[in-house]
N, C-alpha and C positions, 0 to 999 in steps of 0.2 A: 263858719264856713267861708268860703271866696266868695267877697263882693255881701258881708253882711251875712251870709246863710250860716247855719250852725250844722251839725255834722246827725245832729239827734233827728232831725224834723223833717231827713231823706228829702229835703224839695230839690229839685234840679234848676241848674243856671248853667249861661256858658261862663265856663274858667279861661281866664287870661293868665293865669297860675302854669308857672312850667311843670313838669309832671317830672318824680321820681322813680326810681323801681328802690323797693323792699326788699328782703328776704329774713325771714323769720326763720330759724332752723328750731327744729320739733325736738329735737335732740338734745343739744343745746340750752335751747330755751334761750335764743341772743338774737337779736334784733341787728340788723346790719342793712347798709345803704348802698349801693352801687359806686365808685369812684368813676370809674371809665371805663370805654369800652374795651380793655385786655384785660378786665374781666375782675380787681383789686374791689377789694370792699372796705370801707370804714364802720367802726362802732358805732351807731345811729346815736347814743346816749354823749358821744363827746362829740358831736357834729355843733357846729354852730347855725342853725338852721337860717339867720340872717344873712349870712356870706357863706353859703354853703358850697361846699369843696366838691361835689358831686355829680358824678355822670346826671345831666338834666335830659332828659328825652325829648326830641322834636321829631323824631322819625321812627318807624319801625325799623330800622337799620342799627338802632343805637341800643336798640332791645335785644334783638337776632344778635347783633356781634357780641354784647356784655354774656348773654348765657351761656352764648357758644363756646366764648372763650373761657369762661368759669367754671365750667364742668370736666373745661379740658385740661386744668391746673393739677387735677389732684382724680385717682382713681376711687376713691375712697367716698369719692363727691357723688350723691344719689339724688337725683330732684324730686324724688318723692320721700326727701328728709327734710324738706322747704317748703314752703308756703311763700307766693310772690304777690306783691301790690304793686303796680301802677296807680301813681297818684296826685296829684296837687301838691305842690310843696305847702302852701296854706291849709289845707286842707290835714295833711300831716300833722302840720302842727300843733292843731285843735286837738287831730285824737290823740297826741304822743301820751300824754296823761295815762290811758285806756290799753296803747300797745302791749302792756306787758300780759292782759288777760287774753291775750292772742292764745296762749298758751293752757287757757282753764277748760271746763268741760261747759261752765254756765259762765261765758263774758256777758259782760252789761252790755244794754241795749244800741248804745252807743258803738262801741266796738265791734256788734251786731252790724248795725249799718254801716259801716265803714269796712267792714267786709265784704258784705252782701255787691257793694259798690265798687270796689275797685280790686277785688281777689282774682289773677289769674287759677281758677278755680283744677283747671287740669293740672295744675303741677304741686297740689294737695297734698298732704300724707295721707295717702290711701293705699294700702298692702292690695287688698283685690283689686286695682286699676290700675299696678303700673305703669308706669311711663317713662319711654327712652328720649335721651337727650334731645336728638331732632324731632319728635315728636313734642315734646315742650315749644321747641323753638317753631315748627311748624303752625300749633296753636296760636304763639301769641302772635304769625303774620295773620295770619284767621280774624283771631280776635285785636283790636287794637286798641280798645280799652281808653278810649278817646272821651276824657269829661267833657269836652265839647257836645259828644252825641249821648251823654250821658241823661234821661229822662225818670221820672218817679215811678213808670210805667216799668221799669226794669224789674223783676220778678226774682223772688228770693228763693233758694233751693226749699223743695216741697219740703217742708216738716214731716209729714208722714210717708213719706217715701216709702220705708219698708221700717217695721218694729224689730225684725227678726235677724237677727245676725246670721242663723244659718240656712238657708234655702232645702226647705221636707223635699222636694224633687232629687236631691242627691243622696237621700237616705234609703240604704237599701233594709229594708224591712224585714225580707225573708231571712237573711243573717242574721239579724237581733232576735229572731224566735227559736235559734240556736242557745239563746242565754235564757228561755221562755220570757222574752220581753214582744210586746208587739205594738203598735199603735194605737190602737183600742185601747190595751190597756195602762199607758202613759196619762192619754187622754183622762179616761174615768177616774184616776187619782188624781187630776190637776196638776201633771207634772209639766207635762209637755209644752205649754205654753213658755216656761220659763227658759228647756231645755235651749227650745227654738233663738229664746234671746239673748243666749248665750251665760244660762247658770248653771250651775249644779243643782242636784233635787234639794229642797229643805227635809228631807227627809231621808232615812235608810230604803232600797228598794231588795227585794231577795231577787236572786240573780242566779240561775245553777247554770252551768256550763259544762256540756259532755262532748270529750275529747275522746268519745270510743271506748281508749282501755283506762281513762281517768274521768271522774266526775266532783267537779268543784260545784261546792251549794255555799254562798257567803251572801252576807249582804253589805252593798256600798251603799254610794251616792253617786249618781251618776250626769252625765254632760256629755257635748258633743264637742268634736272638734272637728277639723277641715284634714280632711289625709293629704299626701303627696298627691295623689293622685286624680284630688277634685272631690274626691266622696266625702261626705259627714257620715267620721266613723264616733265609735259611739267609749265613752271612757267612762271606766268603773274605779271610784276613789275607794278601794278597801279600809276597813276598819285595822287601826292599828292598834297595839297595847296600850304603846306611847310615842308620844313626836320622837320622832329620830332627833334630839337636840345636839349632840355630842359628837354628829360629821357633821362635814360640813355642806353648806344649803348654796347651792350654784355659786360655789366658791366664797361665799361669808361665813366665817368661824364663829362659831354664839359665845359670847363672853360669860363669863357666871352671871350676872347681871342682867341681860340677855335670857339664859334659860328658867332664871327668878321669873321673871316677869310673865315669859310665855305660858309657863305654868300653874301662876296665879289668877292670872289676867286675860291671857289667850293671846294678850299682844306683845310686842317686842318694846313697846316704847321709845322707840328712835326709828331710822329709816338708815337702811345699808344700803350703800354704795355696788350695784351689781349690774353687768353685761345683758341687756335685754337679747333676746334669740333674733339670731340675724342681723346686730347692731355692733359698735364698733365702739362704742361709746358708753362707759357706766352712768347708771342714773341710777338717782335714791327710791329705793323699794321701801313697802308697809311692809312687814313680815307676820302675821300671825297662826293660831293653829286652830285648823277645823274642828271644832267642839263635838262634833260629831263621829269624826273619823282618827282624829288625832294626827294628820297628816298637816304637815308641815306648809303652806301658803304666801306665795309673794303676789304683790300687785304693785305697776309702779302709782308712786305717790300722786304725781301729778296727775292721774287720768279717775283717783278715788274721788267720791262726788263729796262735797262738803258742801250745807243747802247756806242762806243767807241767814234763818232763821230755826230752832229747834224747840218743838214746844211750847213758841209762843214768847221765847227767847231770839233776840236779833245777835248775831257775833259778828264780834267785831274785828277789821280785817287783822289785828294782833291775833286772837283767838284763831284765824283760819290758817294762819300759816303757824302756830303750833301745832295746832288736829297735823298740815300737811307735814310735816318733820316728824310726825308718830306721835307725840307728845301727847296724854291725856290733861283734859282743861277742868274746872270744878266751875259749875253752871247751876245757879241759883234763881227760884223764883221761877221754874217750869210749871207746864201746866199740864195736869195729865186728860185726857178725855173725859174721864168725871169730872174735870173739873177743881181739881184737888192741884195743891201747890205741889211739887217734890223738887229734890234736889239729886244732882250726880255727877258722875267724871263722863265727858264725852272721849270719846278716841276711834280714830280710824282702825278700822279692821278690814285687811284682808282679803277674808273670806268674800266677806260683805259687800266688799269693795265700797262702803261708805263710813258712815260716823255710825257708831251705837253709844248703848247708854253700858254704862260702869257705876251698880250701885254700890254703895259704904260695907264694907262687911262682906263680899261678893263677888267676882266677877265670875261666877258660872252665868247667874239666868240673868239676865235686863231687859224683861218684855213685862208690859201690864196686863197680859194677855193671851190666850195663849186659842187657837184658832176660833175666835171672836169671841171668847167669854172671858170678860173684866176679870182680873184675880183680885179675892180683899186682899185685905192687910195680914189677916192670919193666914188664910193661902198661901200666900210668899211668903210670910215667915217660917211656915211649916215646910215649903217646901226649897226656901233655900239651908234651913236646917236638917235637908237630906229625908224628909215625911214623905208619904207619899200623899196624896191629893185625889179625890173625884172631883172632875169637871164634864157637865152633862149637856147636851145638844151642842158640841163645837161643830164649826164647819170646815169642809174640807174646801181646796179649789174649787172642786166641779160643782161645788152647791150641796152635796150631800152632807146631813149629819150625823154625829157618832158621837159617844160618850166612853168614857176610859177612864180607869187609875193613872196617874202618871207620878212619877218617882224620878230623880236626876241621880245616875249612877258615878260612880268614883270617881269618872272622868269629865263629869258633869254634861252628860248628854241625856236627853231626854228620854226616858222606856216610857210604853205605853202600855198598857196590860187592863186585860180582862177582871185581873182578882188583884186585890189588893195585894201586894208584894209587901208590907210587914205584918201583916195577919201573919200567924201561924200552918202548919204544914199538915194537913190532917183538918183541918178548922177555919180554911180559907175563906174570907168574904168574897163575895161574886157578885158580877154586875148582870145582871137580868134587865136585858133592854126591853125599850117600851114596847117592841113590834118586830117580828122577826119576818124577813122577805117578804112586808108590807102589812102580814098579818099582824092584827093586834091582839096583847097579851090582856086578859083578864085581871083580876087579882088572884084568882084562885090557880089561874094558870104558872104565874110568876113564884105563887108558893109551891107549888108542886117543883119546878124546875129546882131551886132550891136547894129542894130535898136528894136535885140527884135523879127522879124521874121522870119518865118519857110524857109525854104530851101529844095528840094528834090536831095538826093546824090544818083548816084548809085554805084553799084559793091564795097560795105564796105567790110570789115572781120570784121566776128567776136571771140571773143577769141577760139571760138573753130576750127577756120579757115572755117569757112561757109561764103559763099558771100551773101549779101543782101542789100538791098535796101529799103529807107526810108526817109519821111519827119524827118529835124533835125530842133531843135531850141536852141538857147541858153536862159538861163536865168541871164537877166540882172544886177539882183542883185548880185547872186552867180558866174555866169559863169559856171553854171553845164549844161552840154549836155544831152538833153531829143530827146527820136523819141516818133514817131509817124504813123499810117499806114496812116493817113489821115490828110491834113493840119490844119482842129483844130481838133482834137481827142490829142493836148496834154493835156489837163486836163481827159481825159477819163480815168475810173479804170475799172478793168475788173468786169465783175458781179459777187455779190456774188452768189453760191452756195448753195441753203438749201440742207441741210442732210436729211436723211432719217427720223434717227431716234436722239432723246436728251434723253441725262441722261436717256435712259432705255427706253422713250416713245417713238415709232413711230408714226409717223406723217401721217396724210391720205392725199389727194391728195387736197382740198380744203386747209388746211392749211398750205402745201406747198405752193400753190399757194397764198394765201395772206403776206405768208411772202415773197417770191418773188416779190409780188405787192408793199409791202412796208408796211403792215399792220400790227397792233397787234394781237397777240394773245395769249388765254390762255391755259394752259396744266398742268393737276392735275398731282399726283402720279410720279412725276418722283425721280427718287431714287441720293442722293446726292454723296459724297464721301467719308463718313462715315458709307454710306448705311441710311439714314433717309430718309424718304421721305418729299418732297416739290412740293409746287405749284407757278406757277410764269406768269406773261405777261414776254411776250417775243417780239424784234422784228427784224430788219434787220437794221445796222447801215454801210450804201455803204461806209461812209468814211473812218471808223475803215475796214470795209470789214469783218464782224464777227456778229454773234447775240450777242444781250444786254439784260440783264433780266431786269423785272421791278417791284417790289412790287404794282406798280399800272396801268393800262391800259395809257399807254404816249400818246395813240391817244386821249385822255376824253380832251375835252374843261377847260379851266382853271376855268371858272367862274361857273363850273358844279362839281367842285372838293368833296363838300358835297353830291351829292348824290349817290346813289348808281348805278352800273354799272351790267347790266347783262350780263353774261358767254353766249358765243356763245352756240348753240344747242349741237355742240358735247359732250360738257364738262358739259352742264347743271345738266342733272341727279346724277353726281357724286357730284356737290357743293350742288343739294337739299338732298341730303343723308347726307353729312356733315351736313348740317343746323341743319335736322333732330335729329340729333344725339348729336350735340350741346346744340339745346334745351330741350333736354330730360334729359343730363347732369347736366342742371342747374335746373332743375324742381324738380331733385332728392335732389339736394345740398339744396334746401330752406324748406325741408319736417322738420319739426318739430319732434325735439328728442322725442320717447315713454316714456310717464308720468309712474313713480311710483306711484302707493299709498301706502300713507304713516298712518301707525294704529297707 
């Protein structure tokens, strides 16, 4: 550092050192030095830093005029695409080594301090803090970033600032309960911590969505994002057959090669050249595909995290700029948490936005583990050989445990499932957990379920922490847990409900009562959703649990189909008034046109 100091060990001195301005462009990824104040720049990397050509700063006048003038050059020029330093020309020097990890997510410590120290910190790349030209320029008369007054006491931006990329105060909650999603229950899955930091769930969520005269039930994976408008609205990644491979992906065409790899791998193996949103500029993208969803994913390269070490493995900076080019590496001599040597392809993903692991024979699963329970050797064998697997007490986010079959389907995403999925149909094995809404299962208990029957538990919770008590049964097939208030009352559904009143008509007290009994009925005049009016049978369907309309009386015997049907009393008078009117209609239509005579 100036005068003997080094740039690692942050001590403060005064510099007799003339001071530079920087600008690192984000975009880019290019380093550039200030010439003079009408605002020209040189490449920092052909700079001869001993007899350097370069605007030298002695005054805040010589800072104010170079930005002002450099922004003025070119429309295109955004100061929140730059990152600026004020600094030491000696002091430069020492870090120039280090300047190029300006640009990583984890610079060395080094490079750490030398930001901390001399970063015009307002004119950042930050999307949420824009910043207008004169306000840049207003900052740095503000701030004047003088290594003179430059002390150790200088304070580095908080690390724990905020974990969460998107602020829960702009999330409207009552709209997500539209999808039957709510905050509670994000929560109790252990989603939502992740949402907030900006992931997608690791898992599929069901999702139904009623639009009135349409009801969508699917399940994604879901995340947030920042709307036009300020709000974190909420985005549902649907399940897809397969990756759309064959259009093209915000304008990158997949080569054969390309959709080989995605397909095998999940990754693309190289890095495409593509227009980031709002940017002006192509940068090299990851491309891979959601294992889960089959949906197609870009992330650019430069912001996926790649750690120093993996496993227990150091990589070397050769190795990190292949992972960043998409490239898979072969990494020998890892170490897994047992303790055990293995071997694999590392390569950046996507999805992941980091490095994972790529075993031999494989790239669907690359975890030793699957919600904290170590998988053996036969485990993953069986289950990258498409077996299905029991794995028992795994945990979820929220701390809860659970135990499941799991099987990797075609597309190699994970099922979870109650009964074994290659058991047979008729013959299914089922998982009979240890305790059902906290009560515990017997031996004798667990064989009877088994078998298919019912069970009486007492003293359960239920999620709302209420105690109760009930006949339980399992079912055989699924292994879904069903109650009941009474040992066969599991097939029981609760009774429908007739309304009052349909589509506009009230309903009198007999007619209630026949559709309650199970009957048909008819009812004129009711007014549609267009406002027309209609007439319809109607009746009570216990299994849907809803009325059904009917163009024709559904209780009329089949082989009485041709004849005619008479309208109960209520309704009578208004169909003979219809008739009425009908035929006077047509009486009129068949009147022969008035004759001319013709002279």
């Amino acid at each position: 550092m100036v005068q003997e100091q080094n740039i690692r060990d942050g001590t403060a001195v005064q510099t007799v050192s003339p001071d530079i301005l920087l600008l690192a462009n984000t975009k880019t990824k290019s380093i550039r030095v200030a010439s003079d104040e009408a605002g020209k720049t040189d490449r920092f990397d052909k700079i001869n830093l001993e007899t350097p050509p370069f605007l030298q700063i002695s005054t805040i006048n010589n800072v104010e005029n170079f930005v002002s003038n450099y922004f003025r050059q070119g429309k295109d020029k955004d100061p929140t695409d730059f990152r600026l330093f004020r600094a030491p020309i000696a002091d430069v020097k020492e870090a120039a080594p280090f300047l190029r990890e300006l640009f990583k997510e984890n610079p060395s410590k080094e490079i750490q301090d030398f930001v901390r120290r001399y970063e015009v910190k307002q004119v950042s790349n930050n999307v949420n803090n824009q910043v207008s030209k004169n306000e840049s320029i207003n900052h740095l008369k503000q701030n004047k970033m003088s290594t003179i007054e430059e002390t150790k006491t200088m304070t580095a931006p908080a690390a724990n600032a905020s974990q969460y990329r998107y602020n829960e105060a702009l999330i409207n909650w009552e709209q997500l309960k539209q999808c039957g999603l709510s905050r509670d229950y994000l929560e109790k899955r252990g989603l939502l911590d992740g949402m907030l930091k900006g992931y997608k769930t690791n898992e599929l969520v069901p999702v139904r969505l009623n639009f009135g005269s349409a009801v969508l039930a699917t399940d994604a994976r879901l995340s947030f994002r920042q709307a036009p408008d300020g709000q974190v609205a909420l985005m549902m990644h649907g399940m897809r057959r397969e990756p759309e491979l064959n259009k093209p992906y915000f304008g990158h065409i997949f080569s054969d090669e390309d959709r080989k790899n995605l397909k095998e791998t999940g990754n693309m193996g190289r890095t495409a050249m593509m227009l980031p949103q709002g940017g002006n500029e192509k940068i090299p993208y990851i491309i891979s595909v959601d294992r889960l969803t089959n949906e197609v994913v870009g992330f650019p390269a430069e912001k996926a995290y790649i750690p120093d070490a993996v496993s227990g493995v150091k990589l070397s900076d050769y190795e990190k700029e292949q992972l960043r080019e998409g490239k898979a590496i072969f990494v020998e001599g890892m170490t897994s948490k047992k303790g055990e040597d293995f071997n694999a392809h590392l390569q950046l993903n996507a999805d992941r936005r980091g490095v994972e692991y790529i075993f031999p024979k494989d790239g669907q699963f690359n975890r030793e583990s699957i919600g904290g329970v170590e998988l053996t050797k036969k485990q993953l064998e069986d289950f990258n050989s498409g077996k299905a697997i029991f794995l028992e007490d795994m945990k979820k986010r929220n701390g809860e445990t659970f135990s499941s079959f799991i099987k990797l389907d075609c597309n190699g995403n994970t099922q979870y499932t109650r009964y074994n999925p290659d058991s047979p149909e008729g013959a299914r094995e089922i998982y009979i957990p240890k305790e059902i809404c906290g009560a515990r299962l017997t031996h004798e208990d667990k064989e009877t379920l088994r078998t298919g029957k019912p069970i009486f538990l007492y003293d359960m919770v239920n999620r709302k922490g209420e105690e109760f008590s009930s006949f339980v049964k399992i079912d055989t097939e699924t292994g879904a847990i069903q109650y009941a208030r009474t040992e066969d009352g599991f097939n029981e559904k609760p009774a429908y409900k007739v309304p009052h009143e349909v589509w506009g008509v009230a309903l009198n007290t007999k007619e209630r009562a026949d559709l309650q009994d199970g009957r048909a009925i008819h009812i004129a005049d009711m007014t549609g959703v267009n406002g027309q009016k209609f007439s319809s049978w109607m009746k009570v369907n216990e299994r849907m649990g809803q009325l059904v309309f009917y163009p024709e009386n559904p209780d009329k015997p089949r082989q009485s189909a041709g004849q005619s049907e008479s309208v109960p009393a209520a309704r009578q008078e208004s169909k003979q008034q219809s008739d009425r009117d009908t035929k006077k209609q047509e009486k009129e239509t068949k009147k022969p046109a008035s004759r001319r005579k013709i002279s």
